[in-house]
N, C-alpha and C positions, 0 to 999 in steps of 0.2 A: 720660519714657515714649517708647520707640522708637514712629515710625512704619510702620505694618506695611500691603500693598497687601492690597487689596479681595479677595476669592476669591469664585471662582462661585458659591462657598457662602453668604455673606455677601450677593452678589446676590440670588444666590433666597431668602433670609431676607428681604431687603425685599420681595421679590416675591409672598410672601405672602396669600391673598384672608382677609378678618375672622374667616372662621372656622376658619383652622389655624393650629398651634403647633408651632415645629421647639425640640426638646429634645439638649443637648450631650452625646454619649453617655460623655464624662470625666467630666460633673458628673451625671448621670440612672443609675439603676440603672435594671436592663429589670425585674426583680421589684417594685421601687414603680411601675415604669410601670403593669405587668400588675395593680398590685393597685387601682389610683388608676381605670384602664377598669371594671374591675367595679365597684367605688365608684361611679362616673359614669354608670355606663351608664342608669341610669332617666331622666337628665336629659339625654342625647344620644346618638346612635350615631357612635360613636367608631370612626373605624377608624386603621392606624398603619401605613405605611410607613419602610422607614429605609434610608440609607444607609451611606458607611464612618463618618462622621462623627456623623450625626443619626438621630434617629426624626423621622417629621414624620409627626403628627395633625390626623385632620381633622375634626368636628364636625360634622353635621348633623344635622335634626330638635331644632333645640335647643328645650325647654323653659323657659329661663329665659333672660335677658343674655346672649349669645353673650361680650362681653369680658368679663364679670363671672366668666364659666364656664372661661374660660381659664385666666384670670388666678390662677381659685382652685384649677383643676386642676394648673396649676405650682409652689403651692404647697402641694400635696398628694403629689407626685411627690418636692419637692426634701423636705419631713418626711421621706417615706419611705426615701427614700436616707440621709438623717443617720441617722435610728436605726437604720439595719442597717450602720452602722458598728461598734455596739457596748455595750458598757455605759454608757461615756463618757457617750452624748446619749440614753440614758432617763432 
C-alpha cells in the first residue's frame, strides 16, 4: 500500500467538531444524501455544505445520540447510493 501525503482535506476531516459528517462525493450520491436529510430531519436540523470533493453535514438540535445519528445517517446515505446503482443491489 502506497504511502500517500496528508491533504487539507484530510486535515479538516480530523478537524471536525462531534456533530458533523464529511461524506466522499465518489462514494455518496447527492439524491440519497437529499433523501436520507428528509428522512432525518425530525431527529436533527441538518444542514450541508460541500465542497469540490465533499458534502460536509452538520447536525444540530439533535434529538437522539449525536454519534449514534451519524453513524446511522451514513449508513442510510451509503444504502441509498447502492441501490440506485441498479437492479443488481435490490
Amino acid at each position: 500500500m502506497k504511502n500517500k501525503k496528508i491533504s487539507s482535506n484530510d486535515r479538516k476531516q480530523s478537524q471536525l467538531s462531534v456533530n458533523q459528517l464529511l461524506l466522499h462525493k465518489e462514494i455518496y450520491n447527492c439524491q440519497a444524501l437529499q433523501r436520507a436529510m428528509a428522512a432525518f430531519g425530525s431527529l436533527a436540523r441538518i444542514s450541508v455544505t460541500e465542497n469540490k470533493l465533499y458534502y460536509c453535514l452538520t447536525f444540530e438540535e439533535c434529538r437522539v445520540d449525536e454519534r449514534k445519528l451519524l453513524d446511522e445517517f451514513r449508513n442510510y446515505v451509503l444504502i441509498g447510493t447502492i441501490q440506485s446503482m441498479g437492479a443488481l443491489y435490490e
